[in-house]
C-alpha positions in Angstrom: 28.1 23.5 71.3 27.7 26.4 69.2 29.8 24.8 66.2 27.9 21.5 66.4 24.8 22.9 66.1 25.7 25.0 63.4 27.4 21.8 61.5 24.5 19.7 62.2 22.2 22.3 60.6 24.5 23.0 57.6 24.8 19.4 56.9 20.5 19.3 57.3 20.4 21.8 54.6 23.1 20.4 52.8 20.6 17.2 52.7 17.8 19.1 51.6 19.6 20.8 49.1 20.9 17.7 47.4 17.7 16.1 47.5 15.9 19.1 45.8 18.9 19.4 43.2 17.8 15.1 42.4 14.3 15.5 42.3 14.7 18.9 39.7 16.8 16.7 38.1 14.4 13.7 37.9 11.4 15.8 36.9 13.5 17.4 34.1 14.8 14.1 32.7 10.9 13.1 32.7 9.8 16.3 31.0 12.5 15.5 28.3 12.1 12.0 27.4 8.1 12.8 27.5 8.9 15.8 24.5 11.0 13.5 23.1 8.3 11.2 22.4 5.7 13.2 21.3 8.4 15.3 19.0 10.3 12.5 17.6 7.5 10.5 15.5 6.5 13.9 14.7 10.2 14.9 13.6 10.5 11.6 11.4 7.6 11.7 9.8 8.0 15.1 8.6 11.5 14.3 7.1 10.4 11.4 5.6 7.3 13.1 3.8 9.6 16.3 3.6 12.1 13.8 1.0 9.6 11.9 -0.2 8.4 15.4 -1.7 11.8 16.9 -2.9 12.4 13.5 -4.5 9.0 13.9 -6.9 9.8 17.3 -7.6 12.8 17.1 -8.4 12.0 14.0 -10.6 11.4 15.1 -14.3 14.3 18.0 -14.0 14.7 21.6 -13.5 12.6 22.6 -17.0 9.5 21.4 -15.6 10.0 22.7 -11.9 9.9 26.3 -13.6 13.4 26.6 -14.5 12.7 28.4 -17.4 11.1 31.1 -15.0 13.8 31.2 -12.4 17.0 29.2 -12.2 16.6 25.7 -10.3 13.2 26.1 -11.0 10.4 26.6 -8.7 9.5 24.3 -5.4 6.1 22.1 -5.8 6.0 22.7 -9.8 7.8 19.5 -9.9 5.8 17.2 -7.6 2.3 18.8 -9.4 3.4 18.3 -12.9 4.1 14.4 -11.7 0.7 14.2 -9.6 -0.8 15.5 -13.0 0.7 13.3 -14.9 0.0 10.1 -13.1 -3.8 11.5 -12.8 -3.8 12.0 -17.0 -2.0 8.8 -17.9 -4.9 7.1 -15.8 -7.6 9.0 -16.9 -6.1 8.1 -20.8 -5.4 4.5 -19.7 -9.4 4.1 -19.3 -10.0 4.7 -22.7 -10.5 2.2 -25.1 -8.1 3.5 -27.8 -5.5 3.7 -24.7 -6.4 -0.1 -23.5 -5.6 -1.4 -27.4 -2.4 0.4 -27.3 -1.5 -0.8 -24.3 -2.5 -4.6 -25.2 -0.3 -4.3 -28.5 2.7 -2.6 -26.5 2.1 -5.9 -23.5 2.1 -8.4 -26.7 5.5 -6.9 -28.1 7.3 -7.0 -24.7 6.4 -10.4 -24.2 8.4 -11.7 -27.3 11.0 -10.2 -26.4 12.7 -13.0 -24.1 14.7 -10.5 -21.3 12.1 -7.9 -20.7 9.4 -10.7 -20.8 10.2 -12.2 -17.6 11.2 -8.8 -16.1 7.3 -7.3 -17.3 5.6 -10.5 -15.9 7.2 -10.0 -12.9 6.7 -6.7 -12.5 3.2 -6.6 -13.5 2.6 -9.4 -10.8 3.6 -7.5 -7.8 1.9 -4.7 -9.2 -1.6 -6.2 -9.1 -1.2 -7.9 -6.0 -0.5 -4.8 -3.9 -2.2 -2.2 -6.5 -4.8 -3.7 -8.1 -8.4 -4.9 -7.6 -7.5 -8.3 -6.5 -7.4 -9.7 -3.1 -5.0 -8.2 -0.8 -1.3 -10.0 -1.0 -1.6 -10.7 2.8 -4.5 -12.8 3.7 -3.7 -13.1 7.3 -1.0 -12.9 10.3 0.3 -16.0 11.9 3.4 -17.1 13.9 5.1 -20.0 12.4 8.4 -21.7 14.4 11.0 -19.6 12.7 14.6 -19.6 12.4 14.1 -22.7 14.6 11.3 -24.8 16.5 11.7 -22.7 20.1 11.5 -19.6 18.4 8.8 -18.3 16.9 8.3 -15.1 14.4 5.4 -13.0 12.6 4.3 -14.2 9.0 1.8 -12.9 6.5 0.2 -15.5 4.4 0.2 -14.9 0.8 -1.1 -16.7 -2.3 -1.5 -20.5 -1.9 1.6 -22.1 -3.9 1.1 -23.9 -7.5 -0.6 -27.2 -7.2 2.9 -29.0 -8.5 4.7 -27.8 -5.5 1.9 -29.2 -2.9 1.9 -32.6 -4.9 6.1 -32.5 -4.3 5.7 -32.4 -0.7 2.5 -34.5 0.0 1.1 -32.0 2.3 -0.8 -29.0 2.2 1.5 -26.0 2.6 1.0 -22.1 2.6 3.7 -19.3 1.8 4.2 -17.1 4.5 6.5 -14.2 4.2 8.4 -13.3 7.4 9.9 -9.9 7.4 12.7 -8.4 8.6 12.2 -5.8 11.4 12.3 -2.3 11.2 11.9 -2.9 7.0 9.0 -4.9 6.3 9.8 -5.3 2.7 12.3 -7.3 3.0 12.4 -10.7 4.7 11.7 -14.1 3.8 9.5 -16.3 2.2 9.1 -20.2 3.3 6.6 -22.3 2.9 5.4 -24.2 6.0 2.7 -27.1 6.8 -1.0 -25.5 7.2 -0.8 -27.9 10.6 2.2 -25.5 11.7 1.0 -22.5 11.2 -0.4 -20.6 14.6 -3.7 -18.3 13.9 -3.5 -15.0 15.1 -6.5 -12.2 15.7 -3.8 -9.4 14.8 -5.0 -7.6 11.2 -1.9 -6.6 8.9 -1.5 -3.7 9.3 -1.3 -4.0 13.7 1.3 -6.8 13.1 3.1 -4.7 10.5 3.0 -1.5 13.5 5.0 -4.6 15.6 7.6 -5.2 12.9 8.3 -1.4 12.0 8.8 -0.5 15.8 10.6 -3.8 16.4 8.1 -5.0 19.1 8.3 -1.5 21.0 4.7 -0.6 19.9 2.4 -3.7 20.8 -1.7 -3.0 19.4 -4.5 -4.2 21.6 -5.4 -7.4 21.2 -9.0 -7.4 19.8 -9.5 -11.3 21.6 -8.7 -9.5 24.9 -11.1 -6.7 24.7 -14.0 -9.0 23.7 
């Protein structure tokens, strides 16, 4: 009687044991993938920023990080000396004198036939996203894309050139779909205006859904009203 009693109570604690060791365990795997959230956007955003700056400063070369001072130069020299110099070339680019020189220096690339097309091109995208102009993306809509059950986020841009709308006898809009997690790239199609599905999303929520690749979902300001 003795030994079953003392079995039954070792295999009690033996229970109680196990099910203290699972629920440590649970509350520490919660505790870690909790940290890991808060610390990994942290992490990555640091490393990006952390390149991005090593990149600028080491951009124009080791002479003007300081190198003359000590060798391989000193750190942050680099990334003020380009920070200055972007701040003095606009601050120069204001001036008249500067806007002449910069009309005769457009007028020469544009005969030559290679660079012309590359400038134009260039200067383009520039204004669009850079300039004072309208913003490239008017708007976020879903358009049936790769096929007609499936359907994908799009940014309308600039209406197309009248020629192309007369070609297809209907009025169209280009919408560039990108390509999660890399919103730069993607593709741009041109679908019917009676295809097109409004959303309330602004850009820059639906971009937070393309970049995460749907994990992180913005409020959606038609439900809070």
């Amino acid at each position: 009687m003795r030994n079953g009693a003392a079995w039954r109570r070792s295999r009690r604690d033996f229970s109680a044991r196990r099910w203290y060791d699972a629920a440590v365990f649970a509350r520490l795997r919660t505790y870690f993938l909790t940290g890991l959230l808060v610390l990994a956007p942290v992490a990555l955003t640091g490393y990006i920023v952390w390149k991005l700056f090593v990149f600028v400063d080491h951009l124009l070369g080791t002479t003007m990080r300081g190198g003359y001072l000590r060798p391989g130069g000193i750190p942050g020299i680099g990334f003020l000396t380009v920070i200055a110099l972007i701040l003095l070339t606009g601050a120069v680019a204001n001036t008249f004198l500067a806007r002449s020189l910069g009309a005769l220096l457009e007028s020469l690339l544009l005969r030559v036939p290679f660079l012309r097309g590359l400038y134009l091109v260039l200067k383009e995208i520039g204004e669009a996203f850079l300039g004072d102009r309208r913003q490239a993306f008017q708007r976020v809509v879903l358009i049936p894309y790769p096929s007609a059950d499936l359907y994908s986020i799009g940014f309308v841009t600039t209406p197309p050139p009248a020629s192309m709308v007369e070609a297809l006898g209907e009025p169209v809009e280009g919408v560039f779909v990108p390509t999660p997690p890399n919103p730069a790239t993607g593709q741009l199609v041109y679908y019917p205006k009676r295809k097109l599905i409004p959303t309330n999303l602004k850009v820059d929520q639906a971009l937070k859904i393309v970049v995460s690749c749907g994990v992180v979902v913005p409020s959606d300001p038609a439900m809070r009203a």
